[in-house]
gemmi code that builds the backbone of each chain (N, CA, C; Angstrom):
import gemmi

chains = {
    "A": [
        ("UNK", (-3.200, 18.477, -10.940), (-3.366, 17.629, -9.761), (-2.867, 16.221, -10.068)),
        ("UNK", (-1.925, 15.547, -9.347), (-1.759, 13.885, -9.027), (-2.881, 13.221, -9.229)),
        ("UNK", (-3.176, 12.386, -10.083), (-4.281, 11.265, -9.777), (-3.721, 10.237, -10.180)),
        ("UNK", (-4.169, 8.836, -10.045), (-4.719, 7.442, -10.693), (-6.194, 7.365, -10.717)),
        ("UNK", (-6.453, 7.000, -11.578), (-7.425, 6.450, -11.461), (-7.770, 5.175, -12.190)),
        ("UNK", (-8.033, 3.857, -11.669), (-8.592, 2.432, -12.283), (-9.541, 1.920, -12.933)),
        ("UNK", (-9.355, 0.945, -13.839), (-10.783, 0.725, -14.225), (-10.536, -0.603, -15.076)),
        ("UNK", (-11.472, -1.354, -15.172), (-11.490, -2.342, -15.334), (-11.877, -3.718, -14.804)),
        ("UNK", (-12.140, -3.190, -13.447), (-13.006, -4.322, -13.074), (-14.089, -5.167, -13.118)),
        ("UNK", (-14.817, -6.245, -12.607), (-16.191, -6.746, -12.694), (-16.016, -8.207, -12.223)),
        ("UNK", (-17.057, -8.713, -12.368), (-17.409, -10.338, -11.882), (-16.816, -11.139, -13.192)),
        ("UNK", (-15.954, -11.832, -13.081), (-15.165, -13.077, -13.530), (-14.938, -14.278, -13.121)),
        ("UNK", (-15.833, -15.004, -14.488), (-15.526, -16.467, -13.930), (-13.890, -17.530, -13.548)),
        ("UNK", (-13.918, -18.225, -12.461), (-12.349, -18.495, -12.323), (-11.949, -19.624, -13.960)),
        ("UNK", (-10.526, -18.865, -13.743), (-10.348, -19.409, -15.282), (-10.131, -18.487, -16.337)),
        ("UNK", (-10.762, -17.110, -15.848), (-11.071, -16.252, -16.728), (-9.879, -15.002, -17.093)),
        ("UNK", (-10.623, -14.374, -17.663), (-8.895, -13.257, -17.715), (-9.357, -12.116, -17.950)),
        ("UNK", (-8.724, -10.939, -17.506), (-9.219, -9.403, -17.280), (-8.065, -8.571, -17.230)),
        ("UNK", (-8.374, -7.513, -17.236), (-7.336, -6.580, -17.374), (-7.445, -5.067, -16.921)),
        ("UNK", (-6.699, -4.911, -16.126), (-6.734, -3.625, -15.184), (-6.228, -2.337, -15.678)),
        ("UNK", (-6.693, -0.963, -15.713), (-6.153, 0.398, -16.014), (-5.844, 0.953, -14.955)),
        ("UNK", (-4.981, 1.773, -15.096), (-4.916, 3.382, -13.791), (-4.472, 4.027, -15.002)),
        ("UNK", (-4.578, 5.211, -15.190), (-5.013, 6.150, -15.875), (-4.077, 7.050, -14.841)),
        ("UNK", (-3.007, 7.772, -14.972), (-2.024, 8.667, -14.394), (-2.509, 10.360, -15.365)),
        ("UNK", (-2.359, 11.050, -14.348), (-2.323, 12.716, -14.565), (-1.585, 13.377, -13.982)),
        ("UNK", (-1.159, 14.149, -14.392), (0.215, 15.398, -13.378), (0.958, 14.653, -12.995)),
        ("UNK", (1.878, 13.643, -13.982), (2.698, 13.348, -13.447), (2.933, 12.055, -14.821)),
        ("UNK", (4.416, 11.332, -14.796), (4.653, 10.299, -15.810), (4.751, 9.119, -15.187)),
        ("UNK", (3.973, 8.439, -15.793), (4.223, 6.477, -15.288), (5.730, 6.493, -15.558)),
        ("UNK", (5.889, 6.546, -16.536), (6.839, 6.371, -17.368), (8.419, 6.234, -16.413)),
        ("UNK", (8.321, 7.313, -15.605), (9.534, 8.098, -14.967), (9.282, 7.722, -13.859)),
        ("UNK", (8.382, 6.906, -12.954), (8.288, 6.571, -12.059), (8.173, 4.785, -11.794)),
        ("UNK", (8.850, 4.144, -10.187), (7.895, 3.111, -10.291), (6.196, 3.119, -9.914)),
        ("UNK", (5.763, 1.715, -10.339), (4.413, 1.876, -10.138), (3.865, 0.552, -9.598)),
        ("UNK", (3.041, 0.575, -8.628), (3.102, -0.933, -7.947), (1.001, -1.076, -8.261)),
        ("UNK", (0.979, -2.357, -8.344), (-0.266, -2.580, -7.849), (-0.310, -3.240, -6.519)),
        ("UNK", (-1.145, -2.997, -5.628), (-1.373, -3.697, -4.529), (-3.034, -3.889, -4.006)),
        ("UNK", (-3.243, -4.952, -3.711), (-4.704, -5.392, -3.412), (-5.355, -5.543, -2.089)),
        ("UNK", (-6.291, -5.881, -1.625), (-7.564, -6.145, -0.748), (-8.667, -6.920, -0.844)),
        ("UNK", (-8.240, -8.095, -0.633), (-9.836, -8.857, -0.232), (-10.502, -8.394, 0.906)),
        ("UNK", (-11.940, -8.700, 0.539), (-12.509, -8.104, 1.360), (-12.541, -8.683, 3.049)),
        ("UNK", (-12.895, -7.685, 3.688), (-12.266, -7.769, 5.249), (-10.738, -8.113, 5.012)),
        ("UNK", (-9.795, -7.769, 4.748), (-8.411, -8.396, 4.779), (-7.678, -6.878, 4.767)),
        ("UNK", (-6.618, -6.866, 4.783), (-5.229, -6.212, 4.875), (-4.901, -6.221, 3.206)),
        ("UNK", (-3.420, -5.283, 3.369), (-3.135, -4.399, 2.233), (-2.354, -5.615, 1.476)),
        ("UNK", (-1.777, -6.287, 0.397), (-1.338, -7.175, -0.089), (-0.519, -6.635, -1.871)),
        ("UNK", (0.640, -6.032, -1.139), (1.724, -6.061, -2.528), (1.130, -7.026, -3.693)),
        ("UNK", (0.742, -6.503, -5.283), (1.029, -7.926, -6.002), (1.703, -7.172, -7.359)),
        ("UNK", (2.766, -6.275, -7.296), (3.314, -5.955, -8.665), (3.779, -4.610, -8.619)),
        ("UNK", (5.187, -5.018, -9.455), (5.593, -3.005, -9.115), (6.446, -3.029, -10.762)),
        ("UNK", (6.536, -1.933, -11.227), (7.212, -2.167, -12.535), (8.013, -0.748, -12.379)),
        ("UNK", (9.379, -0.921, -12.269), (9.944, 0.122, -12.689), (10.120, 0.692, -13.907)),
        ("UNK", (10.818, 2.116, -13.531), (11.440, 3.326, -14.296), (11.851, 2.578, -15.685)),
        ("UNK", (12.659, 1.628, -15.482), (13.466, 1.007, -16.375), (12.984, -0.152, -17.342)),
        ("UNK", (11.807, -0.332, -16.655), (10.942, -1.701, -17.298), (11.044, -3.041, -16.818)),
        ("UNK", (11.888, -2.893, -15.593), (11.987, -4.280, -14.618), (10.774, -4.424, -14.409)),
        ("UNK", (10.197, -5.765, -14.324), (8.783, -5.676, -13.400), (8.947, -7.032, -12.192)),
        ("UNK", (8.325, -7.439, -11.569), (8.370, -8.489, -10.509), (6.608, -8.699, -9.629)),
        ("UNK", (6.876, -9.350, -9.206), (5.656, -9.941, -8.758), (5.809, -10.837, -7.258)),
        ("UNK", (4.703, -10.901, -6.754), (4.375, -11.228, -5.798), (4.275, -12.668, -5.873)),
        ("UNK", (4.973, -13.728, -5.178), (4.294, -15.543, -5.408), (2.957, -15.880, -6.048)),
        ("UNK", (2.207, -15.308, -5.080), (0.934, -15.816, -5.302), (0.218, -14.979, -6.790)),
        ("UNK", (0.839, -14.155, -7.261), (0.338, -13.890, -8.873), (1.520, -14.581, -9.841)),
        ("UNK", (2.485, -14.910, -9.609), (3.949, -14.625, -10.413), (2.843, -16.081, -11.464)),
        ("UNK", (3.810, -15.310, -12.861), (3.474, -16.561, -13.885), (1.808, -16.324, -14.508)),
        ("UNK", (1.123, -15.746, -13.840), (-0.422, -15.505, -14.185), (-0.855, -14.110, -14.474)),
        ("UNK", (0.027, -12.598, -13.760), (-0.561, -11.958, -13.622), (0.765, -11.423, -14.319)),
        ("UNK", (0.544, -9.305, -15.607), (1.454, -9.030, -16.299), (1.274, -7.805, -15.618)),
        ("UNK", (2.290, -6.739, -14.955), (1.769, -5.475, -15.193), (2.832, -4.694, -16.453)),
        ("UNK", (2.142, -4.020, -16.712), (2.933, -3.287, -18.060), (2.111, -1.575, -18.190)),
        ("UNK", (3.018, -0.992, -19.076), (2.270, 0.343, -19.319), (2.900, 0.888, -20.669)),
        ("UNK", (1.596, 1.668, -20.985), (2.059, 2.489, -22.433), (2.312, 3.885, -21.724)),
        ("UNK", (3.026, 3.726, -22.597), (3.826, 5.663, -22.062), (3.003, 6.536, -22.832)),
        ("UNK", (2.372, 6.397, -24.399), (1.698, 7.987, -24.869), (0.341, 7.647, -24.235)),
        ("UNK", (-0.166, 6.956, -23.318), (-1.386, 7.004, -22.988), (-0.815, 7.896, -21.317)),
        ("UNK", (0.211, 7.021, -20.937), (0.667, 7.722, -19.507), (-0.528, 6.905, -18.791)),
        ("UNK", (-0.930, 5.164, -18.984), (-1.777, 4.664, -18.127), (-0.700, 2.807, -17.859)),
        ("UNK", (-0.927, 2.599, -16.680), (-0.493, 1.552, -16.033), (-1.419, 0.057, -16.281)),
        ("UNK", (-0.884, -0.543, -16.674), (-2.290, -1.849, -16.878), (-1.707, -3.099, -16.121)),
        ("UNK", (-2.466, -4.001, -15.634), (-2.557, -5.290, -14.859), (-3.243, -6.426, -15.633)),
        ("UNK", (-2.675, -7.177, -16.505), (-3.440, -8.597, -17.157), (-3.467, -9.956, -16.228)),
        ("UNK", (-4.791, -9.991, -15.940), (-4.675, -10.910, -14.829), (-5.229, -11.946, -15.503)),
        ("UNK", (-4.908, -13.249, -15.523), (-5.154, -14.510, -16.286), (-5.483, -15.769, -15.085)),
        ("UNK", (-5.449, -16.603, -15.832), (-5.910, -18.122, -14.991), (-6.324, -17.806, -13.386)),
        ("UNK", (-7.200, -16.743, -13.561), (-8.411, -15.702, -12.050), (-8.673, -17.092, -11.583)),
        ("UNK", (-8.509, -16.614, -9.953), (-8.687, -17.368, -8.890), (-9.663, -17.129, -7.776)),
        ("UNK", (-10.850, -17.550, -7.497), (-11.501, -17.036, -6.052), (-10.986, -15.925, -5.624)),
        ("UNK", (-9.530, -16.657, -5.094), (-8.647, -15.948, -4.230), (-8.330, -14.788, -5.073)),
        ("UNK", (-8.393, -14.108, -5.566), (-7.446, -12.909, -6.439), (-8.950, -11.761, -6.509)),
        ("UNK", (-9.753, -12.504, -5.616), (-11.111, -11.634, -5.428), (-10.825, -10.343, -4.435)),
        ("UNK", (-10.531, -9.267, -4.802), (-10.237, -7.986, -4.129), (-10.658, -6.783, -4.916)),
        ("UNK", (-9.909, -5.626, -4.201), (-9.991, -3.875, -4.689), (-8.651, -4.269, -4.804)),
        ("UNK", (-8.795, -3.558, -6.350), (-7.065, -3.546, -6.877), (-6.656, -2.294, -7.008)),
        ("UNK", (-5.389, -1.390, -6.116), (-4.953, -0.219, -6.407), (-4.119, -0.156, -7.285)),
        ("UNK", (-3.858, 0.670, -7.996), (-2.636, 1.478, -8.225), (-1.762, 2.539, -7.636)),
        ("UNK", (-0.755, 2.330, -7.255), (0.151, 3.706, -6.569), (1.341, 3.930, -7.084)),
        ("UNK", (1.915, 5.090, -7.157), (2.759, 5.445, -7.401), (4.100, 5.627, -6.478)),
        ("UNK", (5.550, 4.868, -6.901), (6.409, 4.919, -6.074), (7.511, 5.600, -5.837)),
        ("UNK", (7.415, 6.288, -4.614), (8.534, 7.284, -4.149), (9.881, 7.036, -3.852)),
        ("UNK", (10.765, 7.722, -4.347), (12.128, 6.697, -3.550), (12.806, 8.158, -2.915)),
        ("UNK", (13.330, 8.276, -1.811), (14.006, 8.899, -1.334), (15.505, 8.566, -0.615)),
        ("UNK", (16.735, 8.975, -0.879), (17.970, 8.594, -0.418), (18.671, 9.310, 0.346)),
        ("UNK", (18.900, 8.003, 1.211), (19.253, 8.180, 2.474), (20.693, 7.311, 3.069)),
        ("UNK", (21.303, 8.626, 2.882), (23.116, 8.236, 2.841), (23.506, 7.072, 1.878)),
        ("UNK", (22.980, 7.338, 0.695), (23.723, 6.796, -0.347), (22.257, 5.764, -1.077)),
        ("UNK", (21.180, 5.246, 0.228), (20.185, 4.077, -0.010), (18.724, 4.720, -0.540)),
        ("UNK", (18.341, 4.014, -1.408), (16.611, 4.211, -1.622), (15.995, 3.809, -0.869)),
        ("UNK", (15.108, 4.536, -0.332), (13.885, 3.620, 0.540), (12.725, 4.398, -0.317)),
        ("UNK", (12.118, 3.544, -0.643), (10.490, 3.598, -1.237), (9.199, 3.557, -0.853)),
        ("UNK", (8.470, 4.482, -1.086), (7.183, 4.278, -0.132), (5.848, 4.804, -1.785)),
        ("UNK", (4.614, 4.336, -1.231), (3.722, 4.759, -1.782), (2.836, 6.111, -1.830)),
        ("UNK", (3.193, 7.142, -2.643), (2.453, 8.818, -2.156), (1.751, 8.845, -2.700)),
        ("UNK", (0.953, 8.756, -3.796), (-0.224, 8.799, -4.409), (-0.886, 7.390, -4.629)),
        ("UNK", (-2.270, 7.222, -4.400), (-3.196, 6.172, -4.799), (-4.588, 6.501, -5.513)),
        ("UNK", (-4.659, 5.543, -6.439), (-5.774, 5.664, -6.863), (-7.122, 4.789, -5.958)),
        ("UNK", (-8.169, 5.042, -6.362), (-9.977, 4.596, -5.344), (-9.479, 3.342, -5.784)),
        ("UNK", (-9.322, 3.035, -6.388), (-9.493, 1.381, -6.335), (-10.570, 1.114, -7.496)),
        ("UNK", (-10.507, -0.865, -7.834), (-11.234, -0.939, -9.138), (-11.740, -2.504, -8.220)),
        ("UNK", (-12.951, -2.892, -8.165), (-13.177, -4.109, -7.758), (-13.280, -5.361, -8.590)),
        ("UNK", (-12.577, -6.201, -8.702), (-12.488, -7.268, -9.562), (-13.302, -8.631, -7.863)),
        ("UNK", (-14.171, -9.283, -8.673), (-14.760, -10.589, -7.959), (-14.624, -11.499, -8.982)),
        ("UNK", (-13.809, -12.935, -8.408), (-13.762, -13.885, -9.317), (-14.831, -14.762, -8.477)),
        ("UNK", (-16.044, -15.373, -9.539), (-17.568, -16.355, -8.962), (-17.872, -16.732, -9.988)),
        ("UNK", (-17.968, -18.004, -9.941), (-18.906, -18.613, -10.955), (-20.321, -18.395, -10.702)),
    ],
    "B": [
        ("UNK", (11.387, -14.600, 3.189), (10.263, -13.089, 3.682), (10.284, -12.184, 4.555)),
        ("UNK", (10.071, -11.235, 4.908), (9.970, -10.326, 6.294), (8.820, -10.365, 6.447)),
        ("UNK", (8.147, -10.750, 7.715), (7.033, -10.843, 8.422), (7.058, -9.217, 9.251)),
        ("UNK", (5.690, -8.732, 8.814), (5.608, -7.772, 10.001), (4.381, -7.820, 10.596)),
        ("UNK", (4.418, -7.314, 12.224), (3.194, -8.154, 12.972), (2.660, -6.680, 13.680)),
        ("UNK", (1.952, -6.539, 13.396), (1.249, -5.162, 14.431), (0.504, -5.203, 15.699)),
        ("UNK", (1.008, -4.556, 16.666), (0.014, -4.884, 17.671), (-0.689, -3.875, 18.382)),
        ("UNK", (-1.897, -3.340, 19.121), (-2.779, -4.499, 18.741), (-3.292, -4.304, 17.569)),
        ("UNK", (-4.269, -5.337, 17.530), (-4.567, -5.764, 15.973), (-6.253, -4.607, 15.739)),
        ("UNK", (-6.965, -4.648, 17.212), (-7.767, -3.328, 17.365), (-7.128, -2.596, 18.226)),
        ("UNK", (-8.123, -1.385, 18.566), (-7.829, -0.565, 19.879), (-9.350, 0.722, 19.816)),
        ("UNK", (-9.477, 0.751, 21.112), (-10.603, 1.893, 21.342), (-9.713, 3.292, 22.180)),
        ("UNK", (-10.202, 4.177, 21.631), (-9.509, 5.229, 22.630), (-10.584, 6.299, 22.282)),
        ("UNK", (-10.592, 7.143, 22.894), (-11.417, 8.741, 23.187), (-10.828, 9.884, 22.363)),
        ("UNK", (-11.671, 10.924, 21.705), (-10.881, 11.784, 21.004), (-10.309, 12.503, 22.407)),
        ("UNK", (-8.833, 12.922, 21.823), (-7.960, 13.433, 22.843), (-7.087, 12.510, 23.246)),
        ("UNK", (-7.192, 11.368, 23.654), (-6.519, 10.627, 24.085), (-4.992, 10.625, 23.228)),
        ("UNK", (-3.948, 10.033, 23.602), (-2.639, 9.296, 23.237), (-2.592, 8.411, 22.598)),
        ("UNK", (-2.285, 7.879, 21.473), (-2.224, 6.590, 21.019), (-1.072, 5.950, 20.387)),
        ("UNK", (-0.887, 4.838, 20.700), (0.939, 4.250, 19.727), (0.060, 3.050, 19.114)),
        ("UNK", (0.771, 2.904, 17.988), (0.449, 1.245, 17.789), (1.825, 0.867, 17.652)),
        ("UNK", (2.045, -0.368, 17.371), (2.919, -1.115, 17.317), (3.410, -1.636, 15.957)),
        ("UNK", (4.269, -2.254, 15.392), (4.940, -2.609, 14.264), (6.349, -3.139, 14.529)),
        ("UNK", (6.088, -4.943, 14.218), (7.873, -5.612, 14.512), (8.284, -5.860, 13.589)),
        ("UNK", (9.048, -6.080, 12.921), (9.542, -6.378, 11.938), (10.528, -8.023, 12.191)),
        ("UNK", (10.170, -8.832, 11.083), (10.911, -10.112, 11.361), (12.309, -10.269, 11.639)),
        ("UNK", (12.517, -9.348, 11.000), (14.187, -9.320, 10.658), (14.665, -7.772, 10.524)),
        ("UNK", (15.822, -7.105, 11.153), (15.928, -5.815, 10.829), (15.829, -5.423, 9.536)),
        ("UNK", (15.464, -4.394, 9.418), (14.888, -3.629, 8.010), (15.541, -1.906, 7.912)),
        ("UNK", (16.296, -1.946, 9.531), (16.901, -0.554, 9.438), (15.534, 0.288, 9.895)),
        ("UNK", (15.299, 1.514, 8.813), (14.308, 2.637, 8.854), (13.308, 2.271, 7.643)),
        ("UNK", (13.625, 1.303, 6.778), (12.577, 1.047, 5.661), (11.210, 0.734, 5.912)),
        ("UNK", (10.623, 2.015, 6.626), (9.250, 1.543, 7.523), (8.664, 2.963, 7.238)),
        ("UNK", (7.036, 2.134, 6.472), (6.350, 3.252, 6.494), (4.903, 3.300, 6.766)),
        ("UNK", (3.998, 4.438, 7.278), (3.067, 3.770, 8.095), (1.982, 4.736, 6.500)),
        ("UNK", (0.964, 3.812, 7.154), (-0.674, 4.634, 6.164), (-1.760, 4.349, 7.059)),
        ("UNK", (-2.588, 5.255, 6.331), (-4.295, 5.014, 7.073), (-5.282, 4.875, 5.898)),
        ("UNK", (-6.004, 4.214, 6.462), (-7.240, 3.859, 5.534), (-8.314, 3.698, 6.392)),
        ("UNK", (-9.373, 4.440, 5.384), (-10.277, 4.889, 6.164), (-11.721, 3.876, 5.475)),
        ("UNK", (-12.901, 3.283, 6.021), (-14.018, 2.340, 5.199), (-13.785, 3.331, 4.013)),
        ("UNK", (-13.551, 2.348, 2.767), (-14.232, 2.279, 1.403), (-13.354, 3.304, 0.952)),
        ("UNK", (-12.323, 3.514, 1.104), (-11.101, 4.511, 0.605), (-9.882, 3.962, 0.496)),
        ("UNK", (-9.209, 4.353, -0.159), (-7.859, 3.682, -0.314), (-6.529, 4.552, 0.694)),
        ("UNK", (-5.534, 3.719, 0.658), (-4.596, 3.894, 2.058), (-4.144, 5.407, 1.183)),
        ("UNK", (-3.700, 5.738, 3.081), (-3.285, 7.105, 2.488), (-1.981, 7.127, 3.270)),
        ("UNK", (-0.616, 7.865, 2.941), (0.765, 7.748, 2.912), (1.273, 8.587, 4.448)),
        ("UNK", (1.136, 8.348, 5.257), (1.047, 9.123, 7.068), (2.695, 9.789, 6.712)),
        ("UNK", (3.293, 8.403, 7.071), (4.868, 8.225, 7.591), (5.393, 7.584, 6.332)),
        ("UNK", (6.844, 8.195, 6.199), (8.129, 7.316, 5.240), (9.302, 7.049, 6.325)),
        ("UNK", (10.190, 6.301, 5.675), (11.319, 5.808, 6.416), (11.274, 6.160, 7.830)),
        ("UNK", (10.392, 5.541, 8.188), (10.389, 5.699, 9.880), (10.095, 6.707, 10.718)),
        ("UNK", (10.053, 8.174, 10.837), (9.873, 8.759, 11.162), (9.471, 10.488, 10.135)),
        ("UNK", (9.489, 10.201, 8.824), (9.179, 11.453, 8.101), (7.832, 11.664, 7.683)),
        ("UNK", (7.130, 12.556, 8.573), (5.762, 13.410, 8.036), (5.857, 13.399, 6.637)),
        ("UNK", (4.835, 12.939, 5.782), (4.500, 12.594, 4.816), (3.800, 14.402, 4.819)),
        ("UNK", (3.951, 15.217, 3.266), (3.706, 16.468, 3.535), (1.917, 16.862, 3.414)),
        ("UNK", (1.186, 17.912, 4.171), (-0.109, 17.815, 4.615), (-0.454, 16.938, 5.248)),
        ("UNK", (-0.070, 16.088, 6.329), (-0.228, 15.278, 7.842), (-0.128, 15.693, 8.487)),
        ("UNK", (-1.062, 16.212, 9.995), (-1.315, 16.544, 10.688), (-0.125, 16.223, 11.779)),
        ("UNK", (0.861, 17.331, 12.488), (1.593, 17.224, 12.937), (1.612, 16.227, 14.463)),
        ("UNK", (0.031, 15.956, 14.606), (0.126, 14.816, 15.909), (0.131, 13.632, 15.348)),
        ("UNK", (0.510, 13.328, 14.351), (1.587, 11.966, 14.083), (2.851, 11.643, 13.402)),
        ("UNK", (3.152, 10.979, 14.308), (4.552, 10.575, 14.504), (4.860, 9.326, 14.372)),
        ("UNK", (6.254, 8.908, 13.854), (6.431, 7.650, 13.600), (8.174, 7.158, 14.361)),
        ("UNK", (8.221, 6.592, 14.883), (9.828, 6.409, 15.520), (10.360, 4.964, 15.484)),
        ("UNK", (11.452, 4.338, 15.722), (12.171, 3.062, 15.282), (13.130, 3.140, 15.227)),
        ("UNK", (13.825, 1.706, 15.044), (14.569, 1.427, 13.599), (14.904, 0.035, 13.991)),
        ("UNK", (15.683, -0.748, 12.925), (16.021, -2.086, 13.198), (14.847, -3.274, 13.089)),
        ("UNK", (13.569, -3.286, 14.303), (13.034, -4.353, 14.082), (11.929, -3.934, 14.745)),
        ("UNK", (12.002, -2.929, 15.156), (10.522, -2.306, 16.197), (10.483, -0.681, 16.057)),
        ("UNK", (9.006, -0.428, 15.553), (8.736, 0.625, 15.564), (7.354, 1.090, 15.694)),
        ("UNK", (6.761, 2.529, 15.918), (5.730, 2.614, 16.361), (4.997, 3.908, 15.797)),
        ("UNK", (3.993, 4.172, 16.039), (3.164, 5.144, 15.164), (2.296, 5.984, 16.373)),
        ("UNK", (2.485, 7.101, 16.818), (2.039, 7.703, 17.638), (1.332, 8.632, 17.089)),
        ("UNK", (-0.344, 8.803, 17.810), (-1.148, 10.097, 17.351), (-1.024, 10.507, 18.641)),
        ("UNK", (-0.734, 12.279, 18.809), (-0.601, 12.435, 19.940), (-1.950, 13.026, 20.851)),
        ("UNK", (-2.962, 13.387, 19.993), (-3.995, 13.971, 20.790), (-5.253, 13.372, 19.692)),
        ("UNK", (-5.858, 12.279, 19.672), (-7.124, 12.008, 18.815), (-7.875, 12.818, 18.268)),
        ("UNK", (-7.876, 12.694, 16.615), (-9.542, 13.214, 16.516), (-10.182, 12.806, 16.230)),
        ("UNK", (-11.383, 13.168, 15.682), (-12.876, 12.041, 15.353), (-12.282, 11.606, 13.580)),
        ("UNK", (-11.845, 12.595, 13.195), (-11.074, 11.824, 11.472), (-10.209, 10.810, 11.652)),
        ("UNK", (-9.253, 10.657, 12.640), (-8.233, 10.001, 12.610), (-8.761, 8.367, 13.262)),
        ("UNK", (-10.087, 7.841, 13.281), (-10.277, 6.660, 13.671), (-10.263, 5.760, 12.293)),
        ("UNK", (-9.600, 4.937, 12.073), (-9.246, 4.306, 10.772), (-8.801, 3.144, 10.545)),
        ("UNK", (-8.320, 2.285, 10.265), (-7.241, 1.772, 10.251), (-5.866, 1.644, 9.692)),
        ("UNK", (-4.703, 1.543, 10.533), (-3.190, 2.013, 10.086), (-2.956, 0.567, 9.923)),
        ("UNK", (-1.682, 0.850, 8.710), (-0.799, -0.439, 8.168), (0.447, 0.245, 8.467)),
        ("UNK", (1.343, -0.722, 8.926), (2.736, -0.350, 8.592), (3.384, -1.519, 7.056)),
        ("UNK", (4.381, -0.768, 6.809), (4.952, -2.052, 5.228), (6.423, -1.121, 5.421)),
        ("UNK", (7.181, -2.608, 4.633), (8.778, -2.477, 4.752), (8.965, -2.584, 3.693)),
        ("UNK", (9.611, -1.916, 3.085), (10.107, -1.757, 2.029), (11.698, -1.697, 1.829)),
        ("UNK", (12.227, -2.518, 2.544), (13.620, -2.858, 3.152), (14.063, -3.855, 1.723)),
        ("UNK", (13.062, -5.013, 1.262), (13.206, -6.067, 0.759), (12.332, -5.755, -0.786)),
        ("UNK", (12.753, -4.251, -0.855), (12.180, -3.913, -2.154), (12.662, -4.826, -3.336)),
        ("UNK", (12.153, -5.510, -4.356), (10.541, -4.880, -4.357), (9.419, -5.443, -3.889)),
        ("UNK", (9.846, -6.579, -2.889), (9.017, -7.836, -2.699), (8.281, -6.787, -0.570)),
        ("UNK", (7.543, -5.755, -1.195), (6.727, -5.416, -0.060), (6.200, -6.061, 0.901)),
        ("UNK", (6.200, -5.884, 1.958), (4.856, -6.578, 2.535), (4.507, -5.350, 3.619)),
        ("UNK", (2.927, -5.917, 4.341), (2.030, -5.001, 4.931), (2.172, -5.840, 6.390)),
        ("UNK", (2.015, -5.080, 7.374), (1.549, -5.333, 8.421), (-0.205, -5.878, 7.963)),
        ("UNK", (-0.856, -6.591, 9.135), (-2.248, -6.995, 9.362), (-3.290, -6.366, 9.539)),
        ("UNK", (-2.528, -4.459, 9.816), (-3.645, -3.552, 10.538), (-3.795, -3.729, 11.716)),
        ("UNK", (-3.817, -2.309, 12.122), (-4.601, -2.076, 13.717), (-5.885, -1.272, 13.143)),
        ("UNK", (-7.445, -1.347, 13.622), (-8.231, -0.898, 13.568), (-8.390, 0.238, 14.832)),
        ("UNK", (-8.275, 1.335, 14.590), (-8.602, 2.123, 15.594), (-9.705, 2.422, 15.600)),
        ("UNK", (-10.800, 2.210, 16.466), (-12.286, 2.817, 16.772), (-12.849, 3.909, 17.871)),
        ("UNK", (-13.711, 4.397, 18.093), (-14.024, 5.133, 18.892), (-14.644, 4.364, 20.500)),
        ("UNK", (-14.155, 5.072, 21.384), (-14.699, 3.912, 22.628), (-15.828, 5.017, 22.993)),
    ],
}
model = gemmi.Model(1)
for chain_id, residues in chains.items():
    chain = gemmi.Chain(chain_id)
    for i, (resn, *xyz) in enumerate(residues, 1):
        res = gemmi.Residue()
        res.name, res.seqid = resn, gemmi.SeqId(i, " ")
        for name, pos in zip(("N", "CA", "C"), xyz):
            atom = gemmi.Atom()
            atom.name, atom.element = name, gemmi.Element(name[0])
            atom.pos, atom.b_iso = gemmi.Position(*pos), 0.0
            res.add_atom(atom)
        chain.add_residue(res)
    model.add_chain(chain)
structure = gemmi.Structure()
structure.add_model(model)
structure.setup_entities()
């Protein structure tokens, strides 16, 4: 079976620094891209990180410079180092896995598998 | 950036009923449009890809149609599972995503 699953969350003071898992099964990080994307609460879905096949990674403004995603391949798990934590960076952090399908020559990418989510709260 | 704006932002309808939501896109994006649902305390789940492709095990009364800068997400007959809320996201301007705001669909 497809899974992610996350872990790593908890209450962090701002300032502080943490670090996110998804944990992949039936299937390779490795060989795929892999995005994190978030949720504060009451809010909408919010891109913050995708790391390709190849080891490109990129980021969203509002993490770029603070936040790393990276992954080990013999674990086959995805990780998120989130540093200089902000109020704001208070959400459910997913992991998903990214699809690309081509279409007359173009990739278009979408998200098919997600993991539950991991809740990170930044509070003093 | 590409801004995408959903409208409406709620909606009530009856199981059975018809439903579209809405999804503009700032700037054409072509078909790089894909819709999800999320349901309280669950994470989004993958409906629609590039605009109109049934994502596989989705219930054949939804549908997704477009292209360019407007597109829309049709359930064609409600059920009591399908009250949720849908995102649309473009992935036109990969890798720099973005999400629509959500439409909350509820039960009237």
């Amino acid at each position: 079976e497809v899974q992610l699953v996350e872990t790593g969350g908890g209450l962090i003071q701002p300032g502080g620094s943490l670090r996110l898992s998804c944990a992949a099964s039936g299937f390779t990080v490795s060989t795929n891209y892999m995005s994190w994307v978030r949720q504060a609460p009451g809010k909408g879905l919010e891109w913050v990180s995708v790391i390709y096949s190849g080891g490109s990674t990129y980021y969203a403004d509002s993490v770029k410079g603070r936040f790393t995603i990276s992954r080990d391949n013999s674990k086959n798990t995805l990780y998120l180092q989130m540093n200089s934590l902000r109020a704001e960076d208070t959400a459910v952090y997913y992991c998903a896995r990214d699809r690309g399908i081509t279409i007359f020559g173009v990739v278009l990418y979408y998200m098919d598998v997600w993991g539950k989510g991991t809740t990170v709260t930044v509070s003093s | 950036d590409i801004q995408m704006t959903q409208s409406p932002s709620s909606l009530s309808a009856s199981v059975g009923d018809r439903v579209t939501i809405t999804c503009r896109a700032s700037q054409s994006i072509t078909n790089y449009l894909n819709w999800y649902q999320q349901k309280p305390g669950k994470a989004p789940k993958l409906l629609i890809y590039a605009a109109s492709s049934l994502q596989s095990g989705v219930p054949s009364r939804f549908s997704g149609s477009g292209s360019g800068t407007d597109f829309t997400l049709t359930i064609s007959s409600l059920q009591p599972e399908d009250f949720a809320t849908y995102y649309c996201q473009q992935s036109y301007s990969t890798p720099m995503y973005t999400f629509g705001q959500g439409t909350k669909l509820e039960i009237k």
